[in-house]
C-alpha positions in Angstrom: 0.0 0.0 0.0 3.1 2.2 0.7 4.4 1.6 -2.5 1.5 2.5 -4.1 1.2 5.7 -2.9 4.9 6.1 -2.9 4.2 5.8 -6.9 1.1 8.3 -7.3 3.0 10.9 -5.1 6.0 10.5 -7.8 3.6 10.5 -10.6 2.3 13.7 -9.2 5.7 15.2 -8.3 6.9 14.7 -11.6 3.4 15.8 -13.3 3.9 19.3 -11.6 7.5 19.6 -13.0 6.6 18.7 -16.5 3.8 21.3 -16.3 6.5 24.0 -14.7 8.6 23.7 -17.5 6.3 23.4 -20.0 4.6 26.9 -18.8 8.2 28.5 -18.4 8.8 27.6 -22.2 5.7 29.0 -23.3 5.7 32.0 -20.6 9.8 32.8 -22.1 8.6 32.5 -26.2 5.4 34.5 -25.2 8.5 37.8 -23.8 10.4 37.0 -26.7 7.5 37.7 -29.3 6.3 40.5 -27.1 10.4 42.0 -26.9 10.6 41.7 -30.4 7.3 43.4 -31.7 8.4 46.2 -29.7 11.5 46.5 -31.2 9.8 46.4 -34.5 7.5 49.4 -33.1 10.7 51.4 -32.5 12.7 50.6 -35.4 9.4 51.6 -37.5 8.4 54.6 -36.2 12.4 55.6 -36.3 12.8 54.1 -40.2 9.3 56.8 -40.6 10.6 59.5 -39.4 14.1 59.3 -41.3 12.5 58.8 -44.9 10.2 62.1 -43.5 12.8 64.1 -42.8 14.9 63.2 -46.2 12.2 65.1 -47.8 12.6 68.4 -49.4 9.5 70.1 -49.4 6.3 70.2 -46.8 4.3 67.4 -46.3 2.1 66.1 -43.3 1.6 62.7 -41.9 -0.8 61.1 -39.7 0.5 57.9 -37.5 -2.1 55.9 -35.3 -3.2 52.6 -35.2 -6.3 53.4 -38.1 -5.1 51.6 -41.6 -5.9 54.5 -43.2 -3.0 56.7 -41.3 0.4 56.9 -43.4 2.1 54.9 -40.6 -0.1 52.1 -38.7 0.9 51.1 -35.3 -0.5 48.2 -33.4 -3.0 49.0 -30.6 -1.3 46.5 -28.8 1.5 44.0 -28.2 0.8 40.9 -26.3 -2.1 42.1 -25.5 -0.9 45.0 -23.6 -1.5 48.9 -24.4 2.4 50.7 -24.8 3.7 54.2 -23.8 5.7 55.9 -27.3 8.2 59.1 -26.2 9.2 60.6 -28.7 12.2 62.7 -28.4 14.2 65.3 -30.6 16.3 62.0 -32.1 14.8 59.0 -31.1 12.1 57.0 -29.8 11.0 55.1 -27.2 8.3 51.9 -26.6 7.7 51.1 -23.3 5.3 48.4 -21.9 5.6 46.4 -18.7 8.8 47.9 -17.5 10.6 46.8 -20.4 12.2 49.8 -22.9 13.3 49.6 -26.7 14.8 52.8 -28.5 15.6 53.2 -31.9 17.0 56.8 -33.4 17.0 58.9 -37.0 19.0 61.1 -38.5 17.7 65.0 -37.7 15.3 66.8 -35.4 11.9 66.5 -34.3 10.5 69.6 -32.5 7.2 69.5 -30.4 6.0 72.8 -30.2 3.3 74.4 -32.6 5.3 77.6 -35.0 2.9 80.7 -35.5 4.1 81.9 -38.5 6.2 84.4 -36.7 10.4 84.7 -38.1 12.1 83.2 -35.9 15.8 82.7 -34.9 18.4 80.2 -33.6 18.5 81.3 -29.6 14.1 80.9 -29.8 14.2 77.3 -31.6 16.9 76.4 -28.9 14.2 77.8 -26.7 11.3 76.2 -27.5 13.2 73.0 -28.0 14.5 72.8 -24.1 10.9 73.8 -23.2 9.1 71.5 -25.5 11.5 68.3 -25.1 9.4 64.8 -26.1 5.7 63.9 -26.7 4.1 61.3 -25.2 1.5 59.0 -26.9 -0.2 55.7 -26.2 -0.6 53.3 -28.3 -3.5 53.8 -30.3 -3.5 58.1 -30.1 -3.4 59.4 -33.5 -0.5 61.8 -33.6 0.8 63.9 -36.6 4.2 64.7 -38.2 4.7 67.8 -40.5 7.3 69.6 -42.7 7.3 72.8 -42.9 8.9 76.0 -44.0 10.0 78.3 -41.4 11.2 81.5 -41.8 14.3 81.3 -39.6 16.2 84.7 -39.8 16.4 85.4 -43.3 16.1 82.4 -44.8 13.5 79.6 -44.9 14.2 76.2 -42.9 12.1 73.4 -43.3 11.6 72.1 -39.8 9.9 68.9 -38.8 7.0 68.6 -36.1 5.4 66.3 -34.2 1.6 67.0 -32.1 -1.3 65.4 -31.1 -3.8 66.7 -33.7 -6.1 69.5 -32.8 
């Protein structure tokens, strides 16, 4: 009678550690899909902004999750909403504690221009005060080029806002 119980208690020992490892190998390829969506989010929304600001002339953009926007996001990844930062030369995807950054060639400013001529000491200005935007996944956010008059020329300056 011993033994026999002996057996089952085995049986069941060894049933939980199959099961443990099992769920730890689905639970570890479930982080790595997750990891590497987000990376994909990142590098996208970097690769974006790079081929925007190789343009030479205005142009506006709309990015959201909507597959009629220029750049579609996913709403989620693993079933999780995500935080995007967007900063003067780079981006960054957070979800669950985990962070993925990817970077472009040129600046992105965040403020709104008002048509006024402007010079280099107020764009330095209204870059320190106007440092990232944050979205979530899912916000529609826009991306322009446009001309500036900065001193006595004309710059073309990118820009990234929540729409209004």
């Amino acid at each position: 009678m011993f033994d026999w119980l002996w057996s089952k208690m085995m049986t069941a020992f060894a049933t939980i550690i199959l099961m443990s490892s099992v769920s730890a190998y689905f639970i570890s390829e479930r982080d790595q899909v997750v990891n590497r969506e987000q990376d994909m989010v990142a590098h996208s929304l970097a690769s974006f902004v790079d081929s925007v600001l190789d343009l030479s002339g205005t142009a506006k953009f709309r990015i959201g999750s909507d597959r009629d926007d220029d750049l579609t996001l996913p709403q989620e990844i693993g079933g999780s909403l995500y935080g995007i930062e967007l900063r003067r030369d780079s981006v960054i995807v957070n979800i669950d504690g985990r962070t993925a950054i990817d970077h472009w060639s040129g600046d992105l400013h965040f403020w709104r221009w008002d048509g006024t001529t402007l010079d280099a000491d107020v764009v330095r200005y209204l870059d320190e005060n106007n440092p990232t935007l944050n979205i979530t996944s899912g916000q529609l956010f826009k991306i322009t080029l446009d001309e500036v008059f900065l001193g006595d020329a004309i710059a073309l300056l990118a820009f990234a806002a929540l729409p209004t």
